[in-house]
C-alpha atoms as an extended CHARMM CRD file, in Angstrom:
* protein
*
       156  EXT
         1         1  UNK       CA            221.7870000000       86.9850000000      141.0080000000  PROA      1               0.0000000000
         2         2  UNK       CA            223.7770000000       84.7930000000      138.3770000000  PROA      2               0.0000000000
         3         3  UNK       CA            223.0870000000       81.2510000000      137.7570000000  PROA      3               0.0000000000
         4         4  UNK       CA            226.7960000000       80.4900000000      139.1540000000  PROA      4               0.0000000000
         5         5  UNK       CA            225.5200000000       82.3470000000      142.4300000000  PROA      5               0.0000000000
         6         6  UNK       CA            222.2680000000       80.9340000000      142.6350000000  PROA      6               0.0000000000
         7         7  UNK       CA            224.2150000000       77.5360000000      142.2400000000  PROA      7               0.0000000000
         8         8  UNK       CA            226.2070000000       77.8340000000      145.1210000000  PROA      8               0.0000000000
         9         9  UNK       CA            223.4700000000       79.1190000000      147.6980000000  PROA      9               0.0000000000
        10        10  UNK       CA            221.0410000000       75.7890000000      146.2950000000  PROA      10              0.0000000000
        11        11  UNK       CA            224.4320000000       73.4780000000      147.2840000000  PROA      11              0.0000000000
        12        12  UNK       CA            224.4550000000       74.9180000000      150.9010000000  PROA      12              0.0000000000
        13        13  UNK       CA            220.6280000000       74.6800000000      151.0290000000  PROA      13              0.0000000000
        14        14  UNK       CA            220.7340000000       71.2480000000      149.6890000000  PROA      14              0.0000000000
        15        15  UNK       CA            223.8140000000       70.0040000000      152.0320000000  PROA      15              0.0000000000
        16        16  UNK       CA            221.8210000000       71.7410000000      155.2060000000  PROA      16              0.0000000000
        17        17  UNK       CA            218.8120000000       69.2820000000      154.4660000000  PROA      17              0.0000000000
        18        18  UNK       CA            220.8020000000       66.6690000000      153.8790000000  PROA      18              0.0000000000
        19        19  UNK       CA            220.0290000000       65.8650000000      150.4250000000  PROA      19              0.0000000000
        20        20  UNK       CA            222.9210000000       63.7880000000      149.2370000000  PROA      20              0.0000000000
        21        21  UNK       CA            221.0010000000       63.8890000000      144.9060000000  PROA      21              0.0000000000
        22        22  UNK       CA            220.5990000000       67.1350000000      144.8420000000  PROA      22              0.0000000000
        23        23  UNK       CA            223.9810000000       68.1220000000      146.5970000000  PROA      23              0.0000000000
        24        24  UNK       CA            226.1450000000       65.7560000000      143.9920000000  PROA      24              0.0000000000
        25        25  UNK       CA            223.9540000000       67.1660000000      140.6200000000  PROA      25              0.0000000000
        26        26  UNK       CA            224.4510000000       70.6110000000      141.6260000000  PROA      26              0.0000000000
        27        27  UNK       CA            228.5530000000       70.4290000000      142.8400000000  PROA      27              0.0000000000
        28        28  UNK       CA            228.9450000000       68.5280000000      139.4430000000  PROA      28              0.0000000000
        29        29  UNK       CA            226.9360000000       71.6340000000      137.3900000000  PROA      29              0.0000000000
        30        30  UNK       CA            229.1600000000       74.1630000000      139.5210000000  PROA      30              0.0000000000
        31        31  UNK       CA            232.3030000000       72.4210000000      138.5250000000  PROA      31              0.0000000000
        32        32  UNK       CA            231.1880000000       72.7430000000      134.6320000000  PROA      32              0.0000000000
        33        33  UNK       CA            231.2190000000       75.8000000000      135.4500000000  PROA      33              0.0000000000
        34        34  UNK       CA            234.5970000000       76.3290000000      136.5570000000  PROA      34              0.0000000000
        35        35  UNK       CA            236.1070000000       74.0970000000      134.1930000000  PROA      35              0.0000000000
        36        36  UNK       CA            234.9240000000       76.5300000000      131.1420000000  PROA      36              0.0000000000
        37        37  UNK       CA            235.7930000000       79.5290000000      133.3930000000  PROA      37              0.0000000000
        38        38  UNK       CA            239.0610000000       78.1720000000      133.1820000000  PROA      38              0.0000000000
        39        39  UNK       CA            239.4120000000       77.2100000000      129.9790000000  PROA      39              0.0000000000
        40        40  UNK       CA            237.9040000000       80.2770000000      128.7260000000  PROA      40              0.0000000000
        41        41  UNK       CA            240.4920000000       82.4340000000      131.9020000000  PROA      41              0.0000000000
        42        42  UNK       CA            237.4100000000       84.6380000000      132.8310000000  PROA      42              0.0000000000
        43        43  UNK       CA            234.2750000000       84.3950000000      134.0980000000  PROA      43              0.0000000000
        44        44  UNK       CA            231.4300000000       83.2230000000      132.4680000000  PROA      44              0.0000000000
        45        45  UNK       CA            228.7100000000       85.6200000000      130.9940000000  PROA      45              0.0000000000
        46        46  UNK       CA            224.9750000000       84.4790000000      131.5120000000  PROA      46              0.0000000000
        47        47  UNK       CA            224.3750000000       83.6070000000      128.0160000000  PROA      47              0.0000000000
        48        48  UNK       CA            227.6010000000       81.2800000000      127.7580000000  PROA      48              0.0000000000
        49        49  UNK       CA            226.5370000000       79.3670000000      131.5310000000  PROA      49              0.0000000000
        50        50  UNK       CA            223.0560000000       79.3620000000      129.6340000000  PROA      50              0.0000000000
        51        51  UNK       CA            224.3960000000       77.5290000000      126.8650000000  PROA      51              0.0000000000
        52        52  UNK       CA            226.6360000000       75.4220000000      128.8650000000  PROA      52              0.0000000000
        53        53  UNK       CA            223.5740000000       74.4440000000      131.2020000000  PROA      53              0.0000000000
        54        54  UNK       CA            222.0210000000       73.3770000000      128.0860000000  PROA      54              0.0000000000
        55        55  UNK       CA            224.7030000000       71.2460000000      126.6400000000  PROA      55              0.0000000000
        56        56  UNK       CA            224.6980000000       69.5390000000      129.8610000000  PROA      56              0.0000000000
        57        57  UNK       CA            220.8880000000       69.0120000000      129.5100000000  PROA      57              0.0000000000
        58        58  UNK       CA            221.9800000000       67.7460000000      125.8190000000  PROA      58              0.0000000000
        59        59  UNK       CA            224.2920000000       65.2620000000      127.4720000000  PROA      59              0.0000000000
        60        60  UNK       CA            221.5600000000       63.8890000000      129.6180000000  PROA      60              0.0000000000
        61        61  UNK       CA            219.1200000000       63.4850000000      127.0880000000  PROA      61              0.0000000000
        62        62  UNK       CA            221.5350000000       61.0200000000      125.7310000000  PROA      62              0.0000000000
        63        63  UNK       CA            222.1760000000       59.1940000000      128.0790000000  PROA      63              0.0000000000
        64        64  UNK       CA            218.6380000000       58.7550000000      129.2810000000  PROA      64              0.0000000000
        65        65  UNK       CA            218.2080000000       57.6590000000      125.4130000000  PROA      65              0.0000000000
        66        66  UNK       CA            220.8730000000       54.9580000000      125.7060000000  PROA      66              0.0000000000
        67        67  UNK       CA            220.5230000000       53.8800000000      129.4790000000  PROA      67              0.0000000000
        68        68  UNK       CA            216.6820000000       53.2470000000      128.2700000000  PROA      68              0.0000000000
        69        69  UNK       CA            217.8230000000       50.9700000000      125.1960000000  PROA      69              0.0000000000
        70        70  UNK       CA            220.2660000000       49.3660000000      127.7430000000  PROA      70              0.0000000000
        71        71  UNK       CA            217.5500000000       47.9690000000      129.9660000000  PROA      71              0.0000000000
        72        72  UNK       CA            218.6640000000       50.5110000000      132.8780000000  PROA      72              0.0000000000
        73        73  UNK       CA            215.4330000000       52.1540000000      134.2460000000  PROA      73              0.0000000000
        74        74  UNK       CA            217.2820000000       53.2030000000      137.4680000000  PROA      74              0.0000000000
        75        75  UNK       CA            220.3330000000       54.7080000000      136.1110000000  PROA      75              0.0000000000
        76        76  UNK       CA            217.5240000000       56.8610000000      133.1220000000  PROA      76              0.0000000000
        77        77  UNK       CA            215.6350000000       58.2910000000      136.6280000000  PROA      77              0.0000000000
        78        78  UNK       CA            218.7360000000       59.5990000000      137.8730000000  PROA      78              0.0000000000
        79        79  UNK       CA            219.5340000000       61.2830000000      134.5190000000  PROA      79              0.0000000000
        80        80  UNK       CA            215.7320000000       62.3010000000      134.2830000000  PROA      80              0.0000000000
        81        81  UNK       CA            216.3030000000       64.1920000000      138.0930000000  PROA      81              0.0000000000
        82        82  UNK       CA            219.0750000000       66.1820000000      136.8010000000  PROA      82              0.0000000000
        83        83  UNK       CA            218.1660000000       67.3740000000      133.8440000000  PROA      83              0.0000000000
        84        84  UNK       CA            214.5900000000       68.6620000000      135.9680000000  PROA      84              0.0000000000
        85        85  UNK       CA            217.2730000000       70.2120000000      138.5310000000  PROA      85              0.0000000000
        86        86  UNK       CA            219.7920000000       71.8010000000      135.3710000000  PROA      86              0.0000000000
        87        87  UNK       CA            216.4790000000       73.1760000000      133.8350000000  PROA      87              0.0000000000
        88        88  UNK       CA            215.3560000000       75.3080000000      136.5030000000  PROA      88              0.0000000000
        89        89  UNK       CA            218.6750000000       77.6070000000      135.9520000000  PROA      89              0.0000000000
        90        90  UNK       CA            217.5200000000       78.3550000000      132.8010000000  PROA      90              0.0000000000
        91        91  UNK       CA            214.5820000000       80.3350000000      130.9650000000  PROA      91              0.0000000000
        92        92  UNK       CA            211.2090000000       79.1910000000      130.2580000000  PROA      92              0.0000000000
        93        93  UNK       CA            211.5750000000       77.0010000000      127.5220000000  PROA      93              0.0000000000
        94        94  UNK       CA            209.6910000000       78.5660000000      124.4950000000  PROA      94              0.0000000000
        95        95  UNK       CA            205.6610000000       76.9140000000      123.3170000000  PROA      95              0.0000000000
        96        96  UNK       CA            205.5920000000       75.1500000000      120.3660000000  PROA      96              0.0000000000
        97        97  UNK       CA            203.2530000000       78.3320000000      119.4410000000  PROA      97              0.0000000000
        98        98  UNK       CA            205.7540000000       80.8550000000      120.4140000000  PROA      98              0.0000000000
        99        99  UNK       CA            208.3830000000       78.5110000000      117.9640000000  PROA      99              0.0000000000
       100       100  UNK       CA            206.2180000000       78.4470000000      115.0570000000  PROA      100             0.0000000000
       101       101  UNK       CA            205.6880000000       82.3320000000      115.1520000000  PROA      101             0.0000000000
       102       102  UNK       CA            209.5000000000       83.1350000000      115.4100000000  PROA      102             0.0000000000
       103       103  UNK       CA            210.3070000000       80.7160000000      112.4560000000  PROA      103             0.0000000000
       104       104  UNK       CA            207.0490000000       82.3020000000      110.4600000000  PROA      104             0.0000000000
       105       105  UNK       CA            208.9400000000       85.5470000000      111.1470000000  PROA      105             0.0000000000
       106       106  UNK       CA            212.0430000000       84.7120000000      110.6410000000  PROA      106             0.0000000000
       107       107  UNK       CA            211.0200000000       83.4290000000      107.3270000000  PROA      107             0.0000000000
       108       108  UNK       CA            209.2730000000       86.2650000000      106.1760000000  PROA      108             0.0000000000
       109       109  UNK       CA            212.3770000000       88.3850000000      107.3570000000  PROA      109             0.0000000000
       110       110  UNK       CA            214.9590000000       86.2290000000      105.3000000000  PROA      110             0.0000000000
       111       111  UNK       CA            212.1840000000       86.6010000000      101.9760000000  PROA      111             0.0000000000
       112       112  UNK       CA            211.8100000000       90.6480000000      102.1820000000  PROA      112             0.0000000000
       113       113  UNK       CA            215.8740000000       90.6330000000      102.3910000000  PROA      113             0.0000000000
       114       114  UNK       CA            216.5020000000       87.9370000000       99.9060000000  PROA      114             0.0000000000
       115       115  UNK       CA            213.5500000000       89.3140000000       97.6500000000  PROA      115             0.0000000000
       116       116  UNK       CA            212.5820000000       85.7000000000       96.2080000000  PROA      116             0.0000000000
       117       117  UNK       CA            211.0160000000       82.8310000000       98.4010000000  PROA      117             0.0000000000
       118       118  UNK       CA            213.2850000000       81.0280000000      100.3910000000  PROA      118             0.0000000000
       119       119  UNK       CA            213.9000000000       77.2170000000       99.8300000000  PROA      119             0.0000000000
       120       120  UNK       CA            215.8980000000       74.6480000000      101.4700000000  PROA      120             0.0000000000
       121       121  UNK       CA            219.1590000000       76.2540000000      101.2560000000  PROA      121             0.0000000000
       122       122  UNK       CA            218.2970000000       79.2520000000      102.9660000000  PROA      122             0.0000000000
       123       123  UNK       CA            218.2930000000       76.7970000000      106.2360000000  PROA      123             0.0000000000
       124       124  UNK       CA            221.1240000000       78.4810000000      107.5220000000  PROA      124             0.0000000000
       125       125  UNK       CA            220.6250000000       82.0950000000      106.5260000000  PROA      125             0.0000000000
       126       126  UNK       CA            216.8240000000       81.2180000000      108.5640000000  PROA      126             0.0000000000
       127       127  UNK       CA            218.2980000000       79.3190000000      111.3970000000  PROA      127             0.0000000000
       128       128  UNK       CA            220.7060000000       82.8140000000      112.3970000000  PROA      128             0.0000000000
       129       129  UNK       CA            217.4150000000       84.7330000000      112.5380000000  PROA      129             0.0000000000
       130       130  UNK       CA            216.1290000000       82.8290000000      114.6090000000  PROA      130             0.0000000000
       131       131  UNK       CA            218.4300000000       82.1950000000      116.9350000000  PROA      131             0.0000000000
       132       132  UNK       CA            218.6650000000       85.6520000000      117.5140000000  PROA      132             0.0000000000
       133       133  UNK       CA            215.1810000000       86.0870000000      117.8520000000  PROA      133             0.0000000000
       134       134  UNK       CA            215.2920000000       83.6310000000      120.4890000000  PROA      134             0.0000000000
       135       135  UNK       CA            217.9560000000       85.2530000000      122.5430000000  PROA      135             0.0000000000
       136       136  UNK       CA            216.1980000000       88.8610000000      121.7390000000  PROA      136             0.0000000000
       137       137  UNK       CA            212.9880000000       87.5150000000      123.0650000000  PROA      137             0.0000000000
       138       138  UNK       CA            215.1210000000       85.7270000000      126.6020000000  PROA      138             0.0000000000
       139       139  UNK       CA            213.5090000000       82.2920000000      126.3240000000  PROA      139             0.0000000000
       140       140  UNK       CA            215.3630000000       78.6610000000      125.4870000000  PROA      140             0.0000000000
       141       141  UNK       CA            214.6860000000       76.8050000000      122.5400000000  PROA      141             0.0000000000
       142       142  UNK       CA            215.7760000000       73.3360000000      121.4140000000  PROA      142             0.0000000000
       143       143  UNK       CA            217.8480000000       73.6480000000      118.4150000000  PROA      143             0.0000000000
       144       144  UNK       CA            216.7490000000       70.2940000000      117.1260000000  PROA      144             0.0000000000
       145       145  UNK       CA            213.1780000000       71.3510000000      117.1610000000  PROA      145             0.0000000000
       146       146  UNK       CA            213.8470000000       74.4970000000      115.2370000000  PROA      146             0.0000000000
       147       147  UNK       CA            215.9330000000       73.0170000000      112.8810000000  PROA      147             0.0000000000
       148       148  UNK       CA            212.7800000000       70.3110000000      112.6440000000  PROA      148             0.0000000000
       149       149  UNK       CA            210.3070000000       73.5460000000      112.4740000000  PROA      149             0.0000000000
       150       150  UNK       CA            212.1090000000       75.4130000000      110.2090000000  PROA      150             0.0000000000
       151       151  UNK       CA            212.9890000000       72.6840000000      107.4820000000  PROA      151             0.0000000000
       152       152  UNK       CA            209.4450000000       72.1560000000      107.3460000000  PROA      152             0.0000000000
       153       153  UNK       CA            208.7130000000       76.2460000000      106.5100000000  PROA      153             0.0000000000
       154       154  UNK       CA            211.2630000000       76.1210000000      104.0290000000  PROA      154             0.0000000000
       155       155  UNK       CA            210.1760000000       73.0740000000      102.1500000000  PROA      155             0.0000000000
       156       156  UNK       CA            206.2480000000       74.1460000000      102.0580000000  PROA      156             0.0000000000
């Protein structure tokens, strides 16, 4: 079943037990939904509601950030709840072990192509391997973090 599916049966389960949260996060990640169907004039593939699930995650994150600096404790809960509720549509987000190893071999990867050891401006060339690594391997990964992990392989 698709996240858009599973989406729409947690809305009826939510609106038969009455719970008015859950009900309002979930219509709201179902109408992100259609929006990009529409823009995009077809349905959504897994990956791209993945990735759209995320940005919304991404979106909540900051403001969470900002209703915390603003002295709004209440408002960073709510926030909180939904990005718990977006995160169960998507994959296990990856251990910081499982990170390291798919930088380590992404690294090693970009070197035996490139032939000479990679340095800061490989970033890029890295960061693609990666990423598709990470979407080989079916898990979610925080592109800050990677971009944190593998700066750091790259400059050692």
């Amino acid at each position: 079943m698709g996240i858009r599916q599973q989406i729409e049966q947690d809305i009826i389960t939510a609106m038969k037990a009455r719970d008015a949260v859950r009900v309002e996060a979930l219509r709201m990640v179902k109408s992100a939904l259609k929006s990009k169907e529409i823009d995009k004039r077809a349905e959504l593939t897994e990956p791209e509601a993945q990735k759209l699930l995320t940005m919304l995650i991404n979106q909540r994150k900051d403001s969470v950030e900002q209703f915390t600096k603003g002295n709004r404790p209440e408002l960073a809960a709510k926030e909180q709840s939904e990005i718990e509720l977006i995160a169960a549509y998507l994959p296990q987000e990856a251990s910081a072990e499982q990170m390291q190893a798919l930088v380590a071999a992404a690294v090693e990867q970009h070197t035996a192509a490139a032939g000479a050891k990679p340095g800061p401006r490989d970033m890029g060339a890295v960061m693609k391997i990666v990423q598709g690594k990470v979407a080989e391997s079916g898990i979610r990964a925080d592109g800050k973090i990677v971009s944190d992990l593998v700066k750091t392989a790259l400059a050692g």
